[in-house]
C-alpha positions as CSV (number, residue, x, y, z in Angstrom):
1,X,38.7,-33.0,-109.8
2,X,39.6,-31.1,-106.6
3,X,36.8,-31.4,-103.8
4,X,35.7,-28.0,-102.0
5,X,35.7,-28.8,-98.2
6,X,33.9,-25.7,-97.3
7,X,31.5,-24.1,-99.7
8,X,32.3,-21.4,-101.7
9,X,30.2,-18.2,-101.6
10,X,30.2,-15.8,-104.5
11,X,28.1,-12.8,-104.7
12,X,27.3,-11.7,-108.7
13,X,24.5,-8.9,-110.8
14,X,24.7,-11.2,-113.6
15,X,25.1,-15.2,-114.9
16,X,27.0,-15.7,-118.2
17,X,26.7,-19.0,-119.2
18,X,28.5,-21.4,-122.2
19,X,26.6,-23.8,-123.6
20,X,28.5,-27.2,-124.7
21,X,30.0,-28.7,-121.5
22,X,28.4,-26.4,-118.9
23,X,24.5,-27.3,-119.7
24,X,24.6,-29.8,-122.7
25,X,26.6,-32.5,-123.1
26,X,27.3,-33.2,-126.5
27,X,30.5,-34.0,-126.6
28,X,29.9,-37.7,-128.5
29,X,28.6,-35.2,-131.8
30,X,31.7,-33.3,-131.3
31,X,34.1,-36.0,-131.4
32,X,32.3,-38.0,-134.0
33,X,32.4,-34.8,-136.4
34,X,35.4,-33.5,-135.7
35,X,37.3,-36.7,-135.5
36,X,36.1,-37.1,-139.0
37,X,37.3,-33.9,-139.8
38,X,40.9,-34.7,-138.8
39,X,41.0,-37.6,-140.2
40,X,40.2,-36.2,-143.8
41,X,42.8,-33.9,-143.1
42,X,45.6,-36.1,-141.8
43,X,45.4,-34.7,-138.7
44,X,46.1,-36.8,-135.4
45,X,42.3,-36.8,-133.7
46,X,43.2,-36.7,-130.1
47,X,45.3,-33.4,-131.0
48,X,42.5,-31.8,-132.9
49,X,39.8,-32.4,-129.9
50,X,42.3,-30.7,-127.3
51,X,41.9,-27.0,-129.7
52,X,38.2,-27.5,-130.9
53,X,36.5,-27.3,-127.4
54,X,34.9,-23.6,-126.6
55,X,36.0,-22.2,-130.2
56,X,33.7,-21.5,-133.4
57,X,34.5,-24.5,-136.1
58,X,37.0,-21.6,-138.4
59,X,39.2,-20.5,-135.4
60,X,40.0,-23.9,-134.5
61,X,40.4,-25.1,-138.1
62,X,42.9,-21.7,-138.0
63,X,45.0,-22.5,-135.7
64,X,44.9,-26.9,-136.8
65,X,45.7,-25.8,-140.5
66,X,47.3,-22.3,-140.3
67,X,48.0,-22.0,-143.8
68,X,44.8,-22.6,-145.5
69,X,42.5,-20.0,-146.7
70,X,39.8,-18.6,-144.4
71,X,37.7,-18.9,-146.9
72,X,37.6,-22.7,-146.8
73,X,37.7,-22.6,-143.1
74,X,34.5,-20.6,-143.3
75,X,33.0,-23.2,-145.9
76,X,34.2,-25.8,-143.7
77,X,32.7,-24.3,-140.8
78,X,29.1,-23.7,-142.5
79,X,28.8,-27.4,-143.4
80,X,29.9,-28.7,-140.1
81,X,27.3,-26.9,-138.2
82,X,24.5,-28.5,-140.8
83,X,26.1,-31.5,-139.6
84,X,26.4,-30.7,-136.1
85,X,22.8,-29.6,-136.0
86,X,21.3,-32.6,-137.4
87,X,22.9,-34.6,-135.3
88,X,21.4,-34.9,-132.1
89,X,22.4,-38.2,-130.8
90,X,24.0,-38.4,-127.1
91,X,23.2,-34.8,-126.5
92,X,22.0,-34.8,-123.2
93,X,21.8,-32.3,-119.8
94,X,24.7,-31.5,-118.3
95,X,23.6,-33.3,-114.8
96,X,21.7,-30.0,-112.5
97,X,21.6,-27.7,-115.8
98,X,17.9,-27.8,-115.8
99,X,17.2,-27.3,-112.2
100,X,20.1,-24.4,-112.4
101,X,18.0,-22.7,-115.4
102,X,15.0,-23.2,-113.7
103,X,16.3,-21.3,-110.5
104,X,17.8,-18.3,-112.8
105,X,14.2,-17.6,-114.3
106,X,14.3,-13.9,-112.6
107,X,17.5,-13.1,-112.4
108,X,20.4,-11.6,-115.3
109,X,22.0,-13.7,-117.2
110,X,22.5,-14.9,-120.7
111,X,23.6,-17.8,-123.1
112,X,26.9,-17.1,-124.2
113,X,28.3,-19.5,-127.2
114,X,30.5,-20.7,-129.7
115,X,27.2,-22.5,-131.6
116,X,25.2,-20.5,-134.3
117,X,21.8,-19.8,-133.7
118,X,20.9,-22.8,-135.2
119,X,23.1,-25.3,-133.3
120,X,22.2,-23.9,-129.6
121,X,18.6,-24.1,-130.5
122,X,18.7,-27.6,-131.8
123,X,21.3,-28.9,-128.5
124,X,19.3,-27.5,-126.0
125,X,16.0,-28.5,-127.1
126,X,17.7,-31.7,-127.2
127,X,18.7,-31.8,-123.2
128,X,15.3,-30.9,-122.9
129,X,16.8,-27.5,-121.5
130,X,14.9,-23.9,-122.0
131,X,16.4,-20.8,-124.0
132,X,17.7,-18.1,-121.7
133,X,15.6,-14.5,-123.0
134,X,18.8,-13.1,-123.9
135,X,21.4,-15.1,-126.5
136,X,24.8,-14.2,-127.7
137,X,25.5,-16.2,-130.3
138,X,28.2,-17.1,-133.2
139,X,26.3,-14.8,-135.5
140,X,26.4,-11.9,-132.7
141,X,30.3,-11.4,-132.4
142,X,33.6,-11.2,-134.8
143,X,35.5,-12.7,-133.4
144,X,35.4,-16.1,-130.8
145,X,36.5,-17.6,-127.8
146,X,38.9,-17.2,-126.6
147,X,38.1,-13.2,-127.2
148,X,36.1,-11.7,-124.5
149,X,33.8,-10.0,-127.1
150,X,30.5,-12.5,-126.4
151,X,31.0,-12.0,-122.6
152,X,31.2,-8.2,-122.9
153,X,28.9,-8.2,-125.3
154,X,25.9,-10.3,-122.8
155,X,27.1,-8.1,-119.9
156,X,26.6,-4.6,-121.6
157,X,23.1,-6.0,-122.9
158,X,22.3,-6.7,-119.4
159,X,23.3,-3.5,-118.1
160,X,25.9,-5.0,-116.1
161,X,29.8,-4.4,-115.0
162,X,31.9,-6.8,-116.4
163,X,33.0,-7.3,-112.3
164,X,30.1,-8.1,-111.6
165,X,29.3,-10.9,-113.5
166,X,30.4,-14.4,-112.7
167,X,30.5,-17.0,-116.8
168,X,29.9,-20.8,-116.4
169,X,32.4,-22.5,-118.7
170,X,34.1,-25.9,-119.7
171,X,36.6,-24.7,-121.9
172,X,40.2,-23.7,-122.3
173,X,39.2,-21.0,-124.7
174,X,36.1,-20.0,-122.9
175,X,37.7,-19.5,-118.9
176,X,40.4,-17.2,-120.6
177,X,37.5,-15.2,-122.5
178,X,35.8,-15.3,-119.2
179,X,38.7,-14.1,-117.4
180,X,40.0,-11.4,-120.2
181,X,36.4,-9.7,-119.6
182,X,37.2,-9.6,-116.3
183,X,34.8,-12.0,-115.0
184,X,35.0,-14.4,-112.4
185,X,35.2,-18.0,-113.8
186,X,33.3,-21.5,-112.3
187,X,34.6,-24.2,-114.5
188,X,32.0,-27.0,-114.9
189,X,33.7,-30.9,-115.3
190,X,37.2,-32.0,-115.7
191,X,38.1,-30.3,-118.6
192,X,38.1,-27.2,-116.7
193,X,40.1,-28.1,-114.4
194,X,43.9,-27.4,-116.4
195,X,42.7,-24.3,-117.2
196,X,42.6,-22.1,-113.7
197,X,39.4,-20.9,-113.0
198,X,38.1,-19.7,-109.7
199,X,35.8,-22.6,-108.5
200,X,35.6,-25.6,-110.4
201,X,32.5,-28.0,-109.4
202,X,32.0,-31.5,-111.3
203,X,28.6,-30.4,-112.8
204,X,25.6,-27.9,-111.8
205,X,24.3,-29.5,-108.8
206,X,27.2,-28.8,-107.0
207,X,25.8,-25.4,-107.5
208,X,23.0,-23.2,-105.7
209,X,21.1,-20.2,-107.0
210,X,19.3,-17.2,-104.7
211,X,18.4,-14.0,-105.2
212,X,20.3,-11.8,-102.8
213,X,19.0,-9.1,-100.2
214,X,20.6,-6.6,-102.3
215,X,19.0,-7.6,-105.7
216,X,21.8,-9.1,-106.7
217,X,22.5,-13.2,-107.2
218,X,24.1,-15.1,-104.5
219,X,26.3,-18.5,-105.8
220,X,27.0,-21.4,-103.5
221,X,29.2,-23.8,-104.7
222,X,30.3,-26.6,-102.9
């Protein structure tokens, strides 16, 4: 994980954050149900878990199985978020993600994930983590990470240039959504890393949150 030596100042209208990896940590469910998955599928596991991260459950079953029916990826999907959303154990806070939320009370920004409204409900009342007002969900867009359609989607409900907001993310798919809406990108934890965002801190208290002079939202990460 590379180490900022001096922090890093950016100046943002609007916060656009992912959900799994950037506040929650529930990557133990994720393994545990799609390991499963690829194993009833003859799939090799460790391949599977480098796609699923950041997607919805049918894109990555898309591009694992390419020739199967959408259909059954949608079924597929559907059961695996029951699953996933009765399945609460190890979901935790993403270490600062509370303190982070907390700080962001009055200012723009917006959930932006791959989970149904179901799912993100479930995972963050799990971290013990509050709903942001304004949600953009799997049910909200047509198509998922890594698309830019969730991003542009929060940013035009805010009222807000797409250059002027600044996502949160953890994922492959989710930095290049981030960076297709033309967003600046902080990558949260190691998995970020590969994937070339702008900043990349080990979690959210490497991260500080003030309103600016200007009404805007002034990032320090270091």
């Amino acid at each position: 994980m590379p180490v900022t030596v001096t922090p890093v100042v950016l100046n943002a209208r609007a916060l656009l954050l992912d959900m799994d990896g950037t506040l929650v940590n529930s990557d133990a469910v994720v393994e545990r149900i799609w390991r499963r998955w690829a194993a009833e599928h003859g799939l090799d596991g460790d391949a599977t878990m480098k796609v699923v991260h950041g997607r919805q459950g049918h894109a990555s079953m898309a591009l694992l199985l390419p020739d199967r029916p959408h259909e059954e990826n949608l079924a597929d999907n559907a059961r695996m978020l029951a699953e996933e959303t009765a399945d609460m154990d190890g979901v935790i806070e993403v270490p600062g993600a509370a303190v982070f939320l907390a700080a962001l009370r009055d200012l723009p920004h917006a959930l932006v994930t791959s989970a149904d409204v179901a799912l993100s409900t479930a995972r963050m009342a799990a971290a013990g983590l509050p709903l942001p007002d304004l949600r953009v969900t799997a049910e909200s867009v047509g198509a998922s990470k890594p698309d830019p359609e969730g991003f542009l989607k929060a940013a035009a409900a805010l009222g807000i240039d797409p250059s002027d907001c600044v996502v949160f993310e953890d994922s492959g798919a989710g930095i290049a959504a981030g960076r297709s809406a033309g967003m600046r990108v902080v990558g949260i934890g190691e998995r970020a890393e590969q994937y070339g965002p702008d900043v990349v801190v080990p979690d959210l208290t490497c991260v500080t949150v003030e309103a600016s002079a200007d009404g805007g939202i002034r990032l320090t990460v270091e």
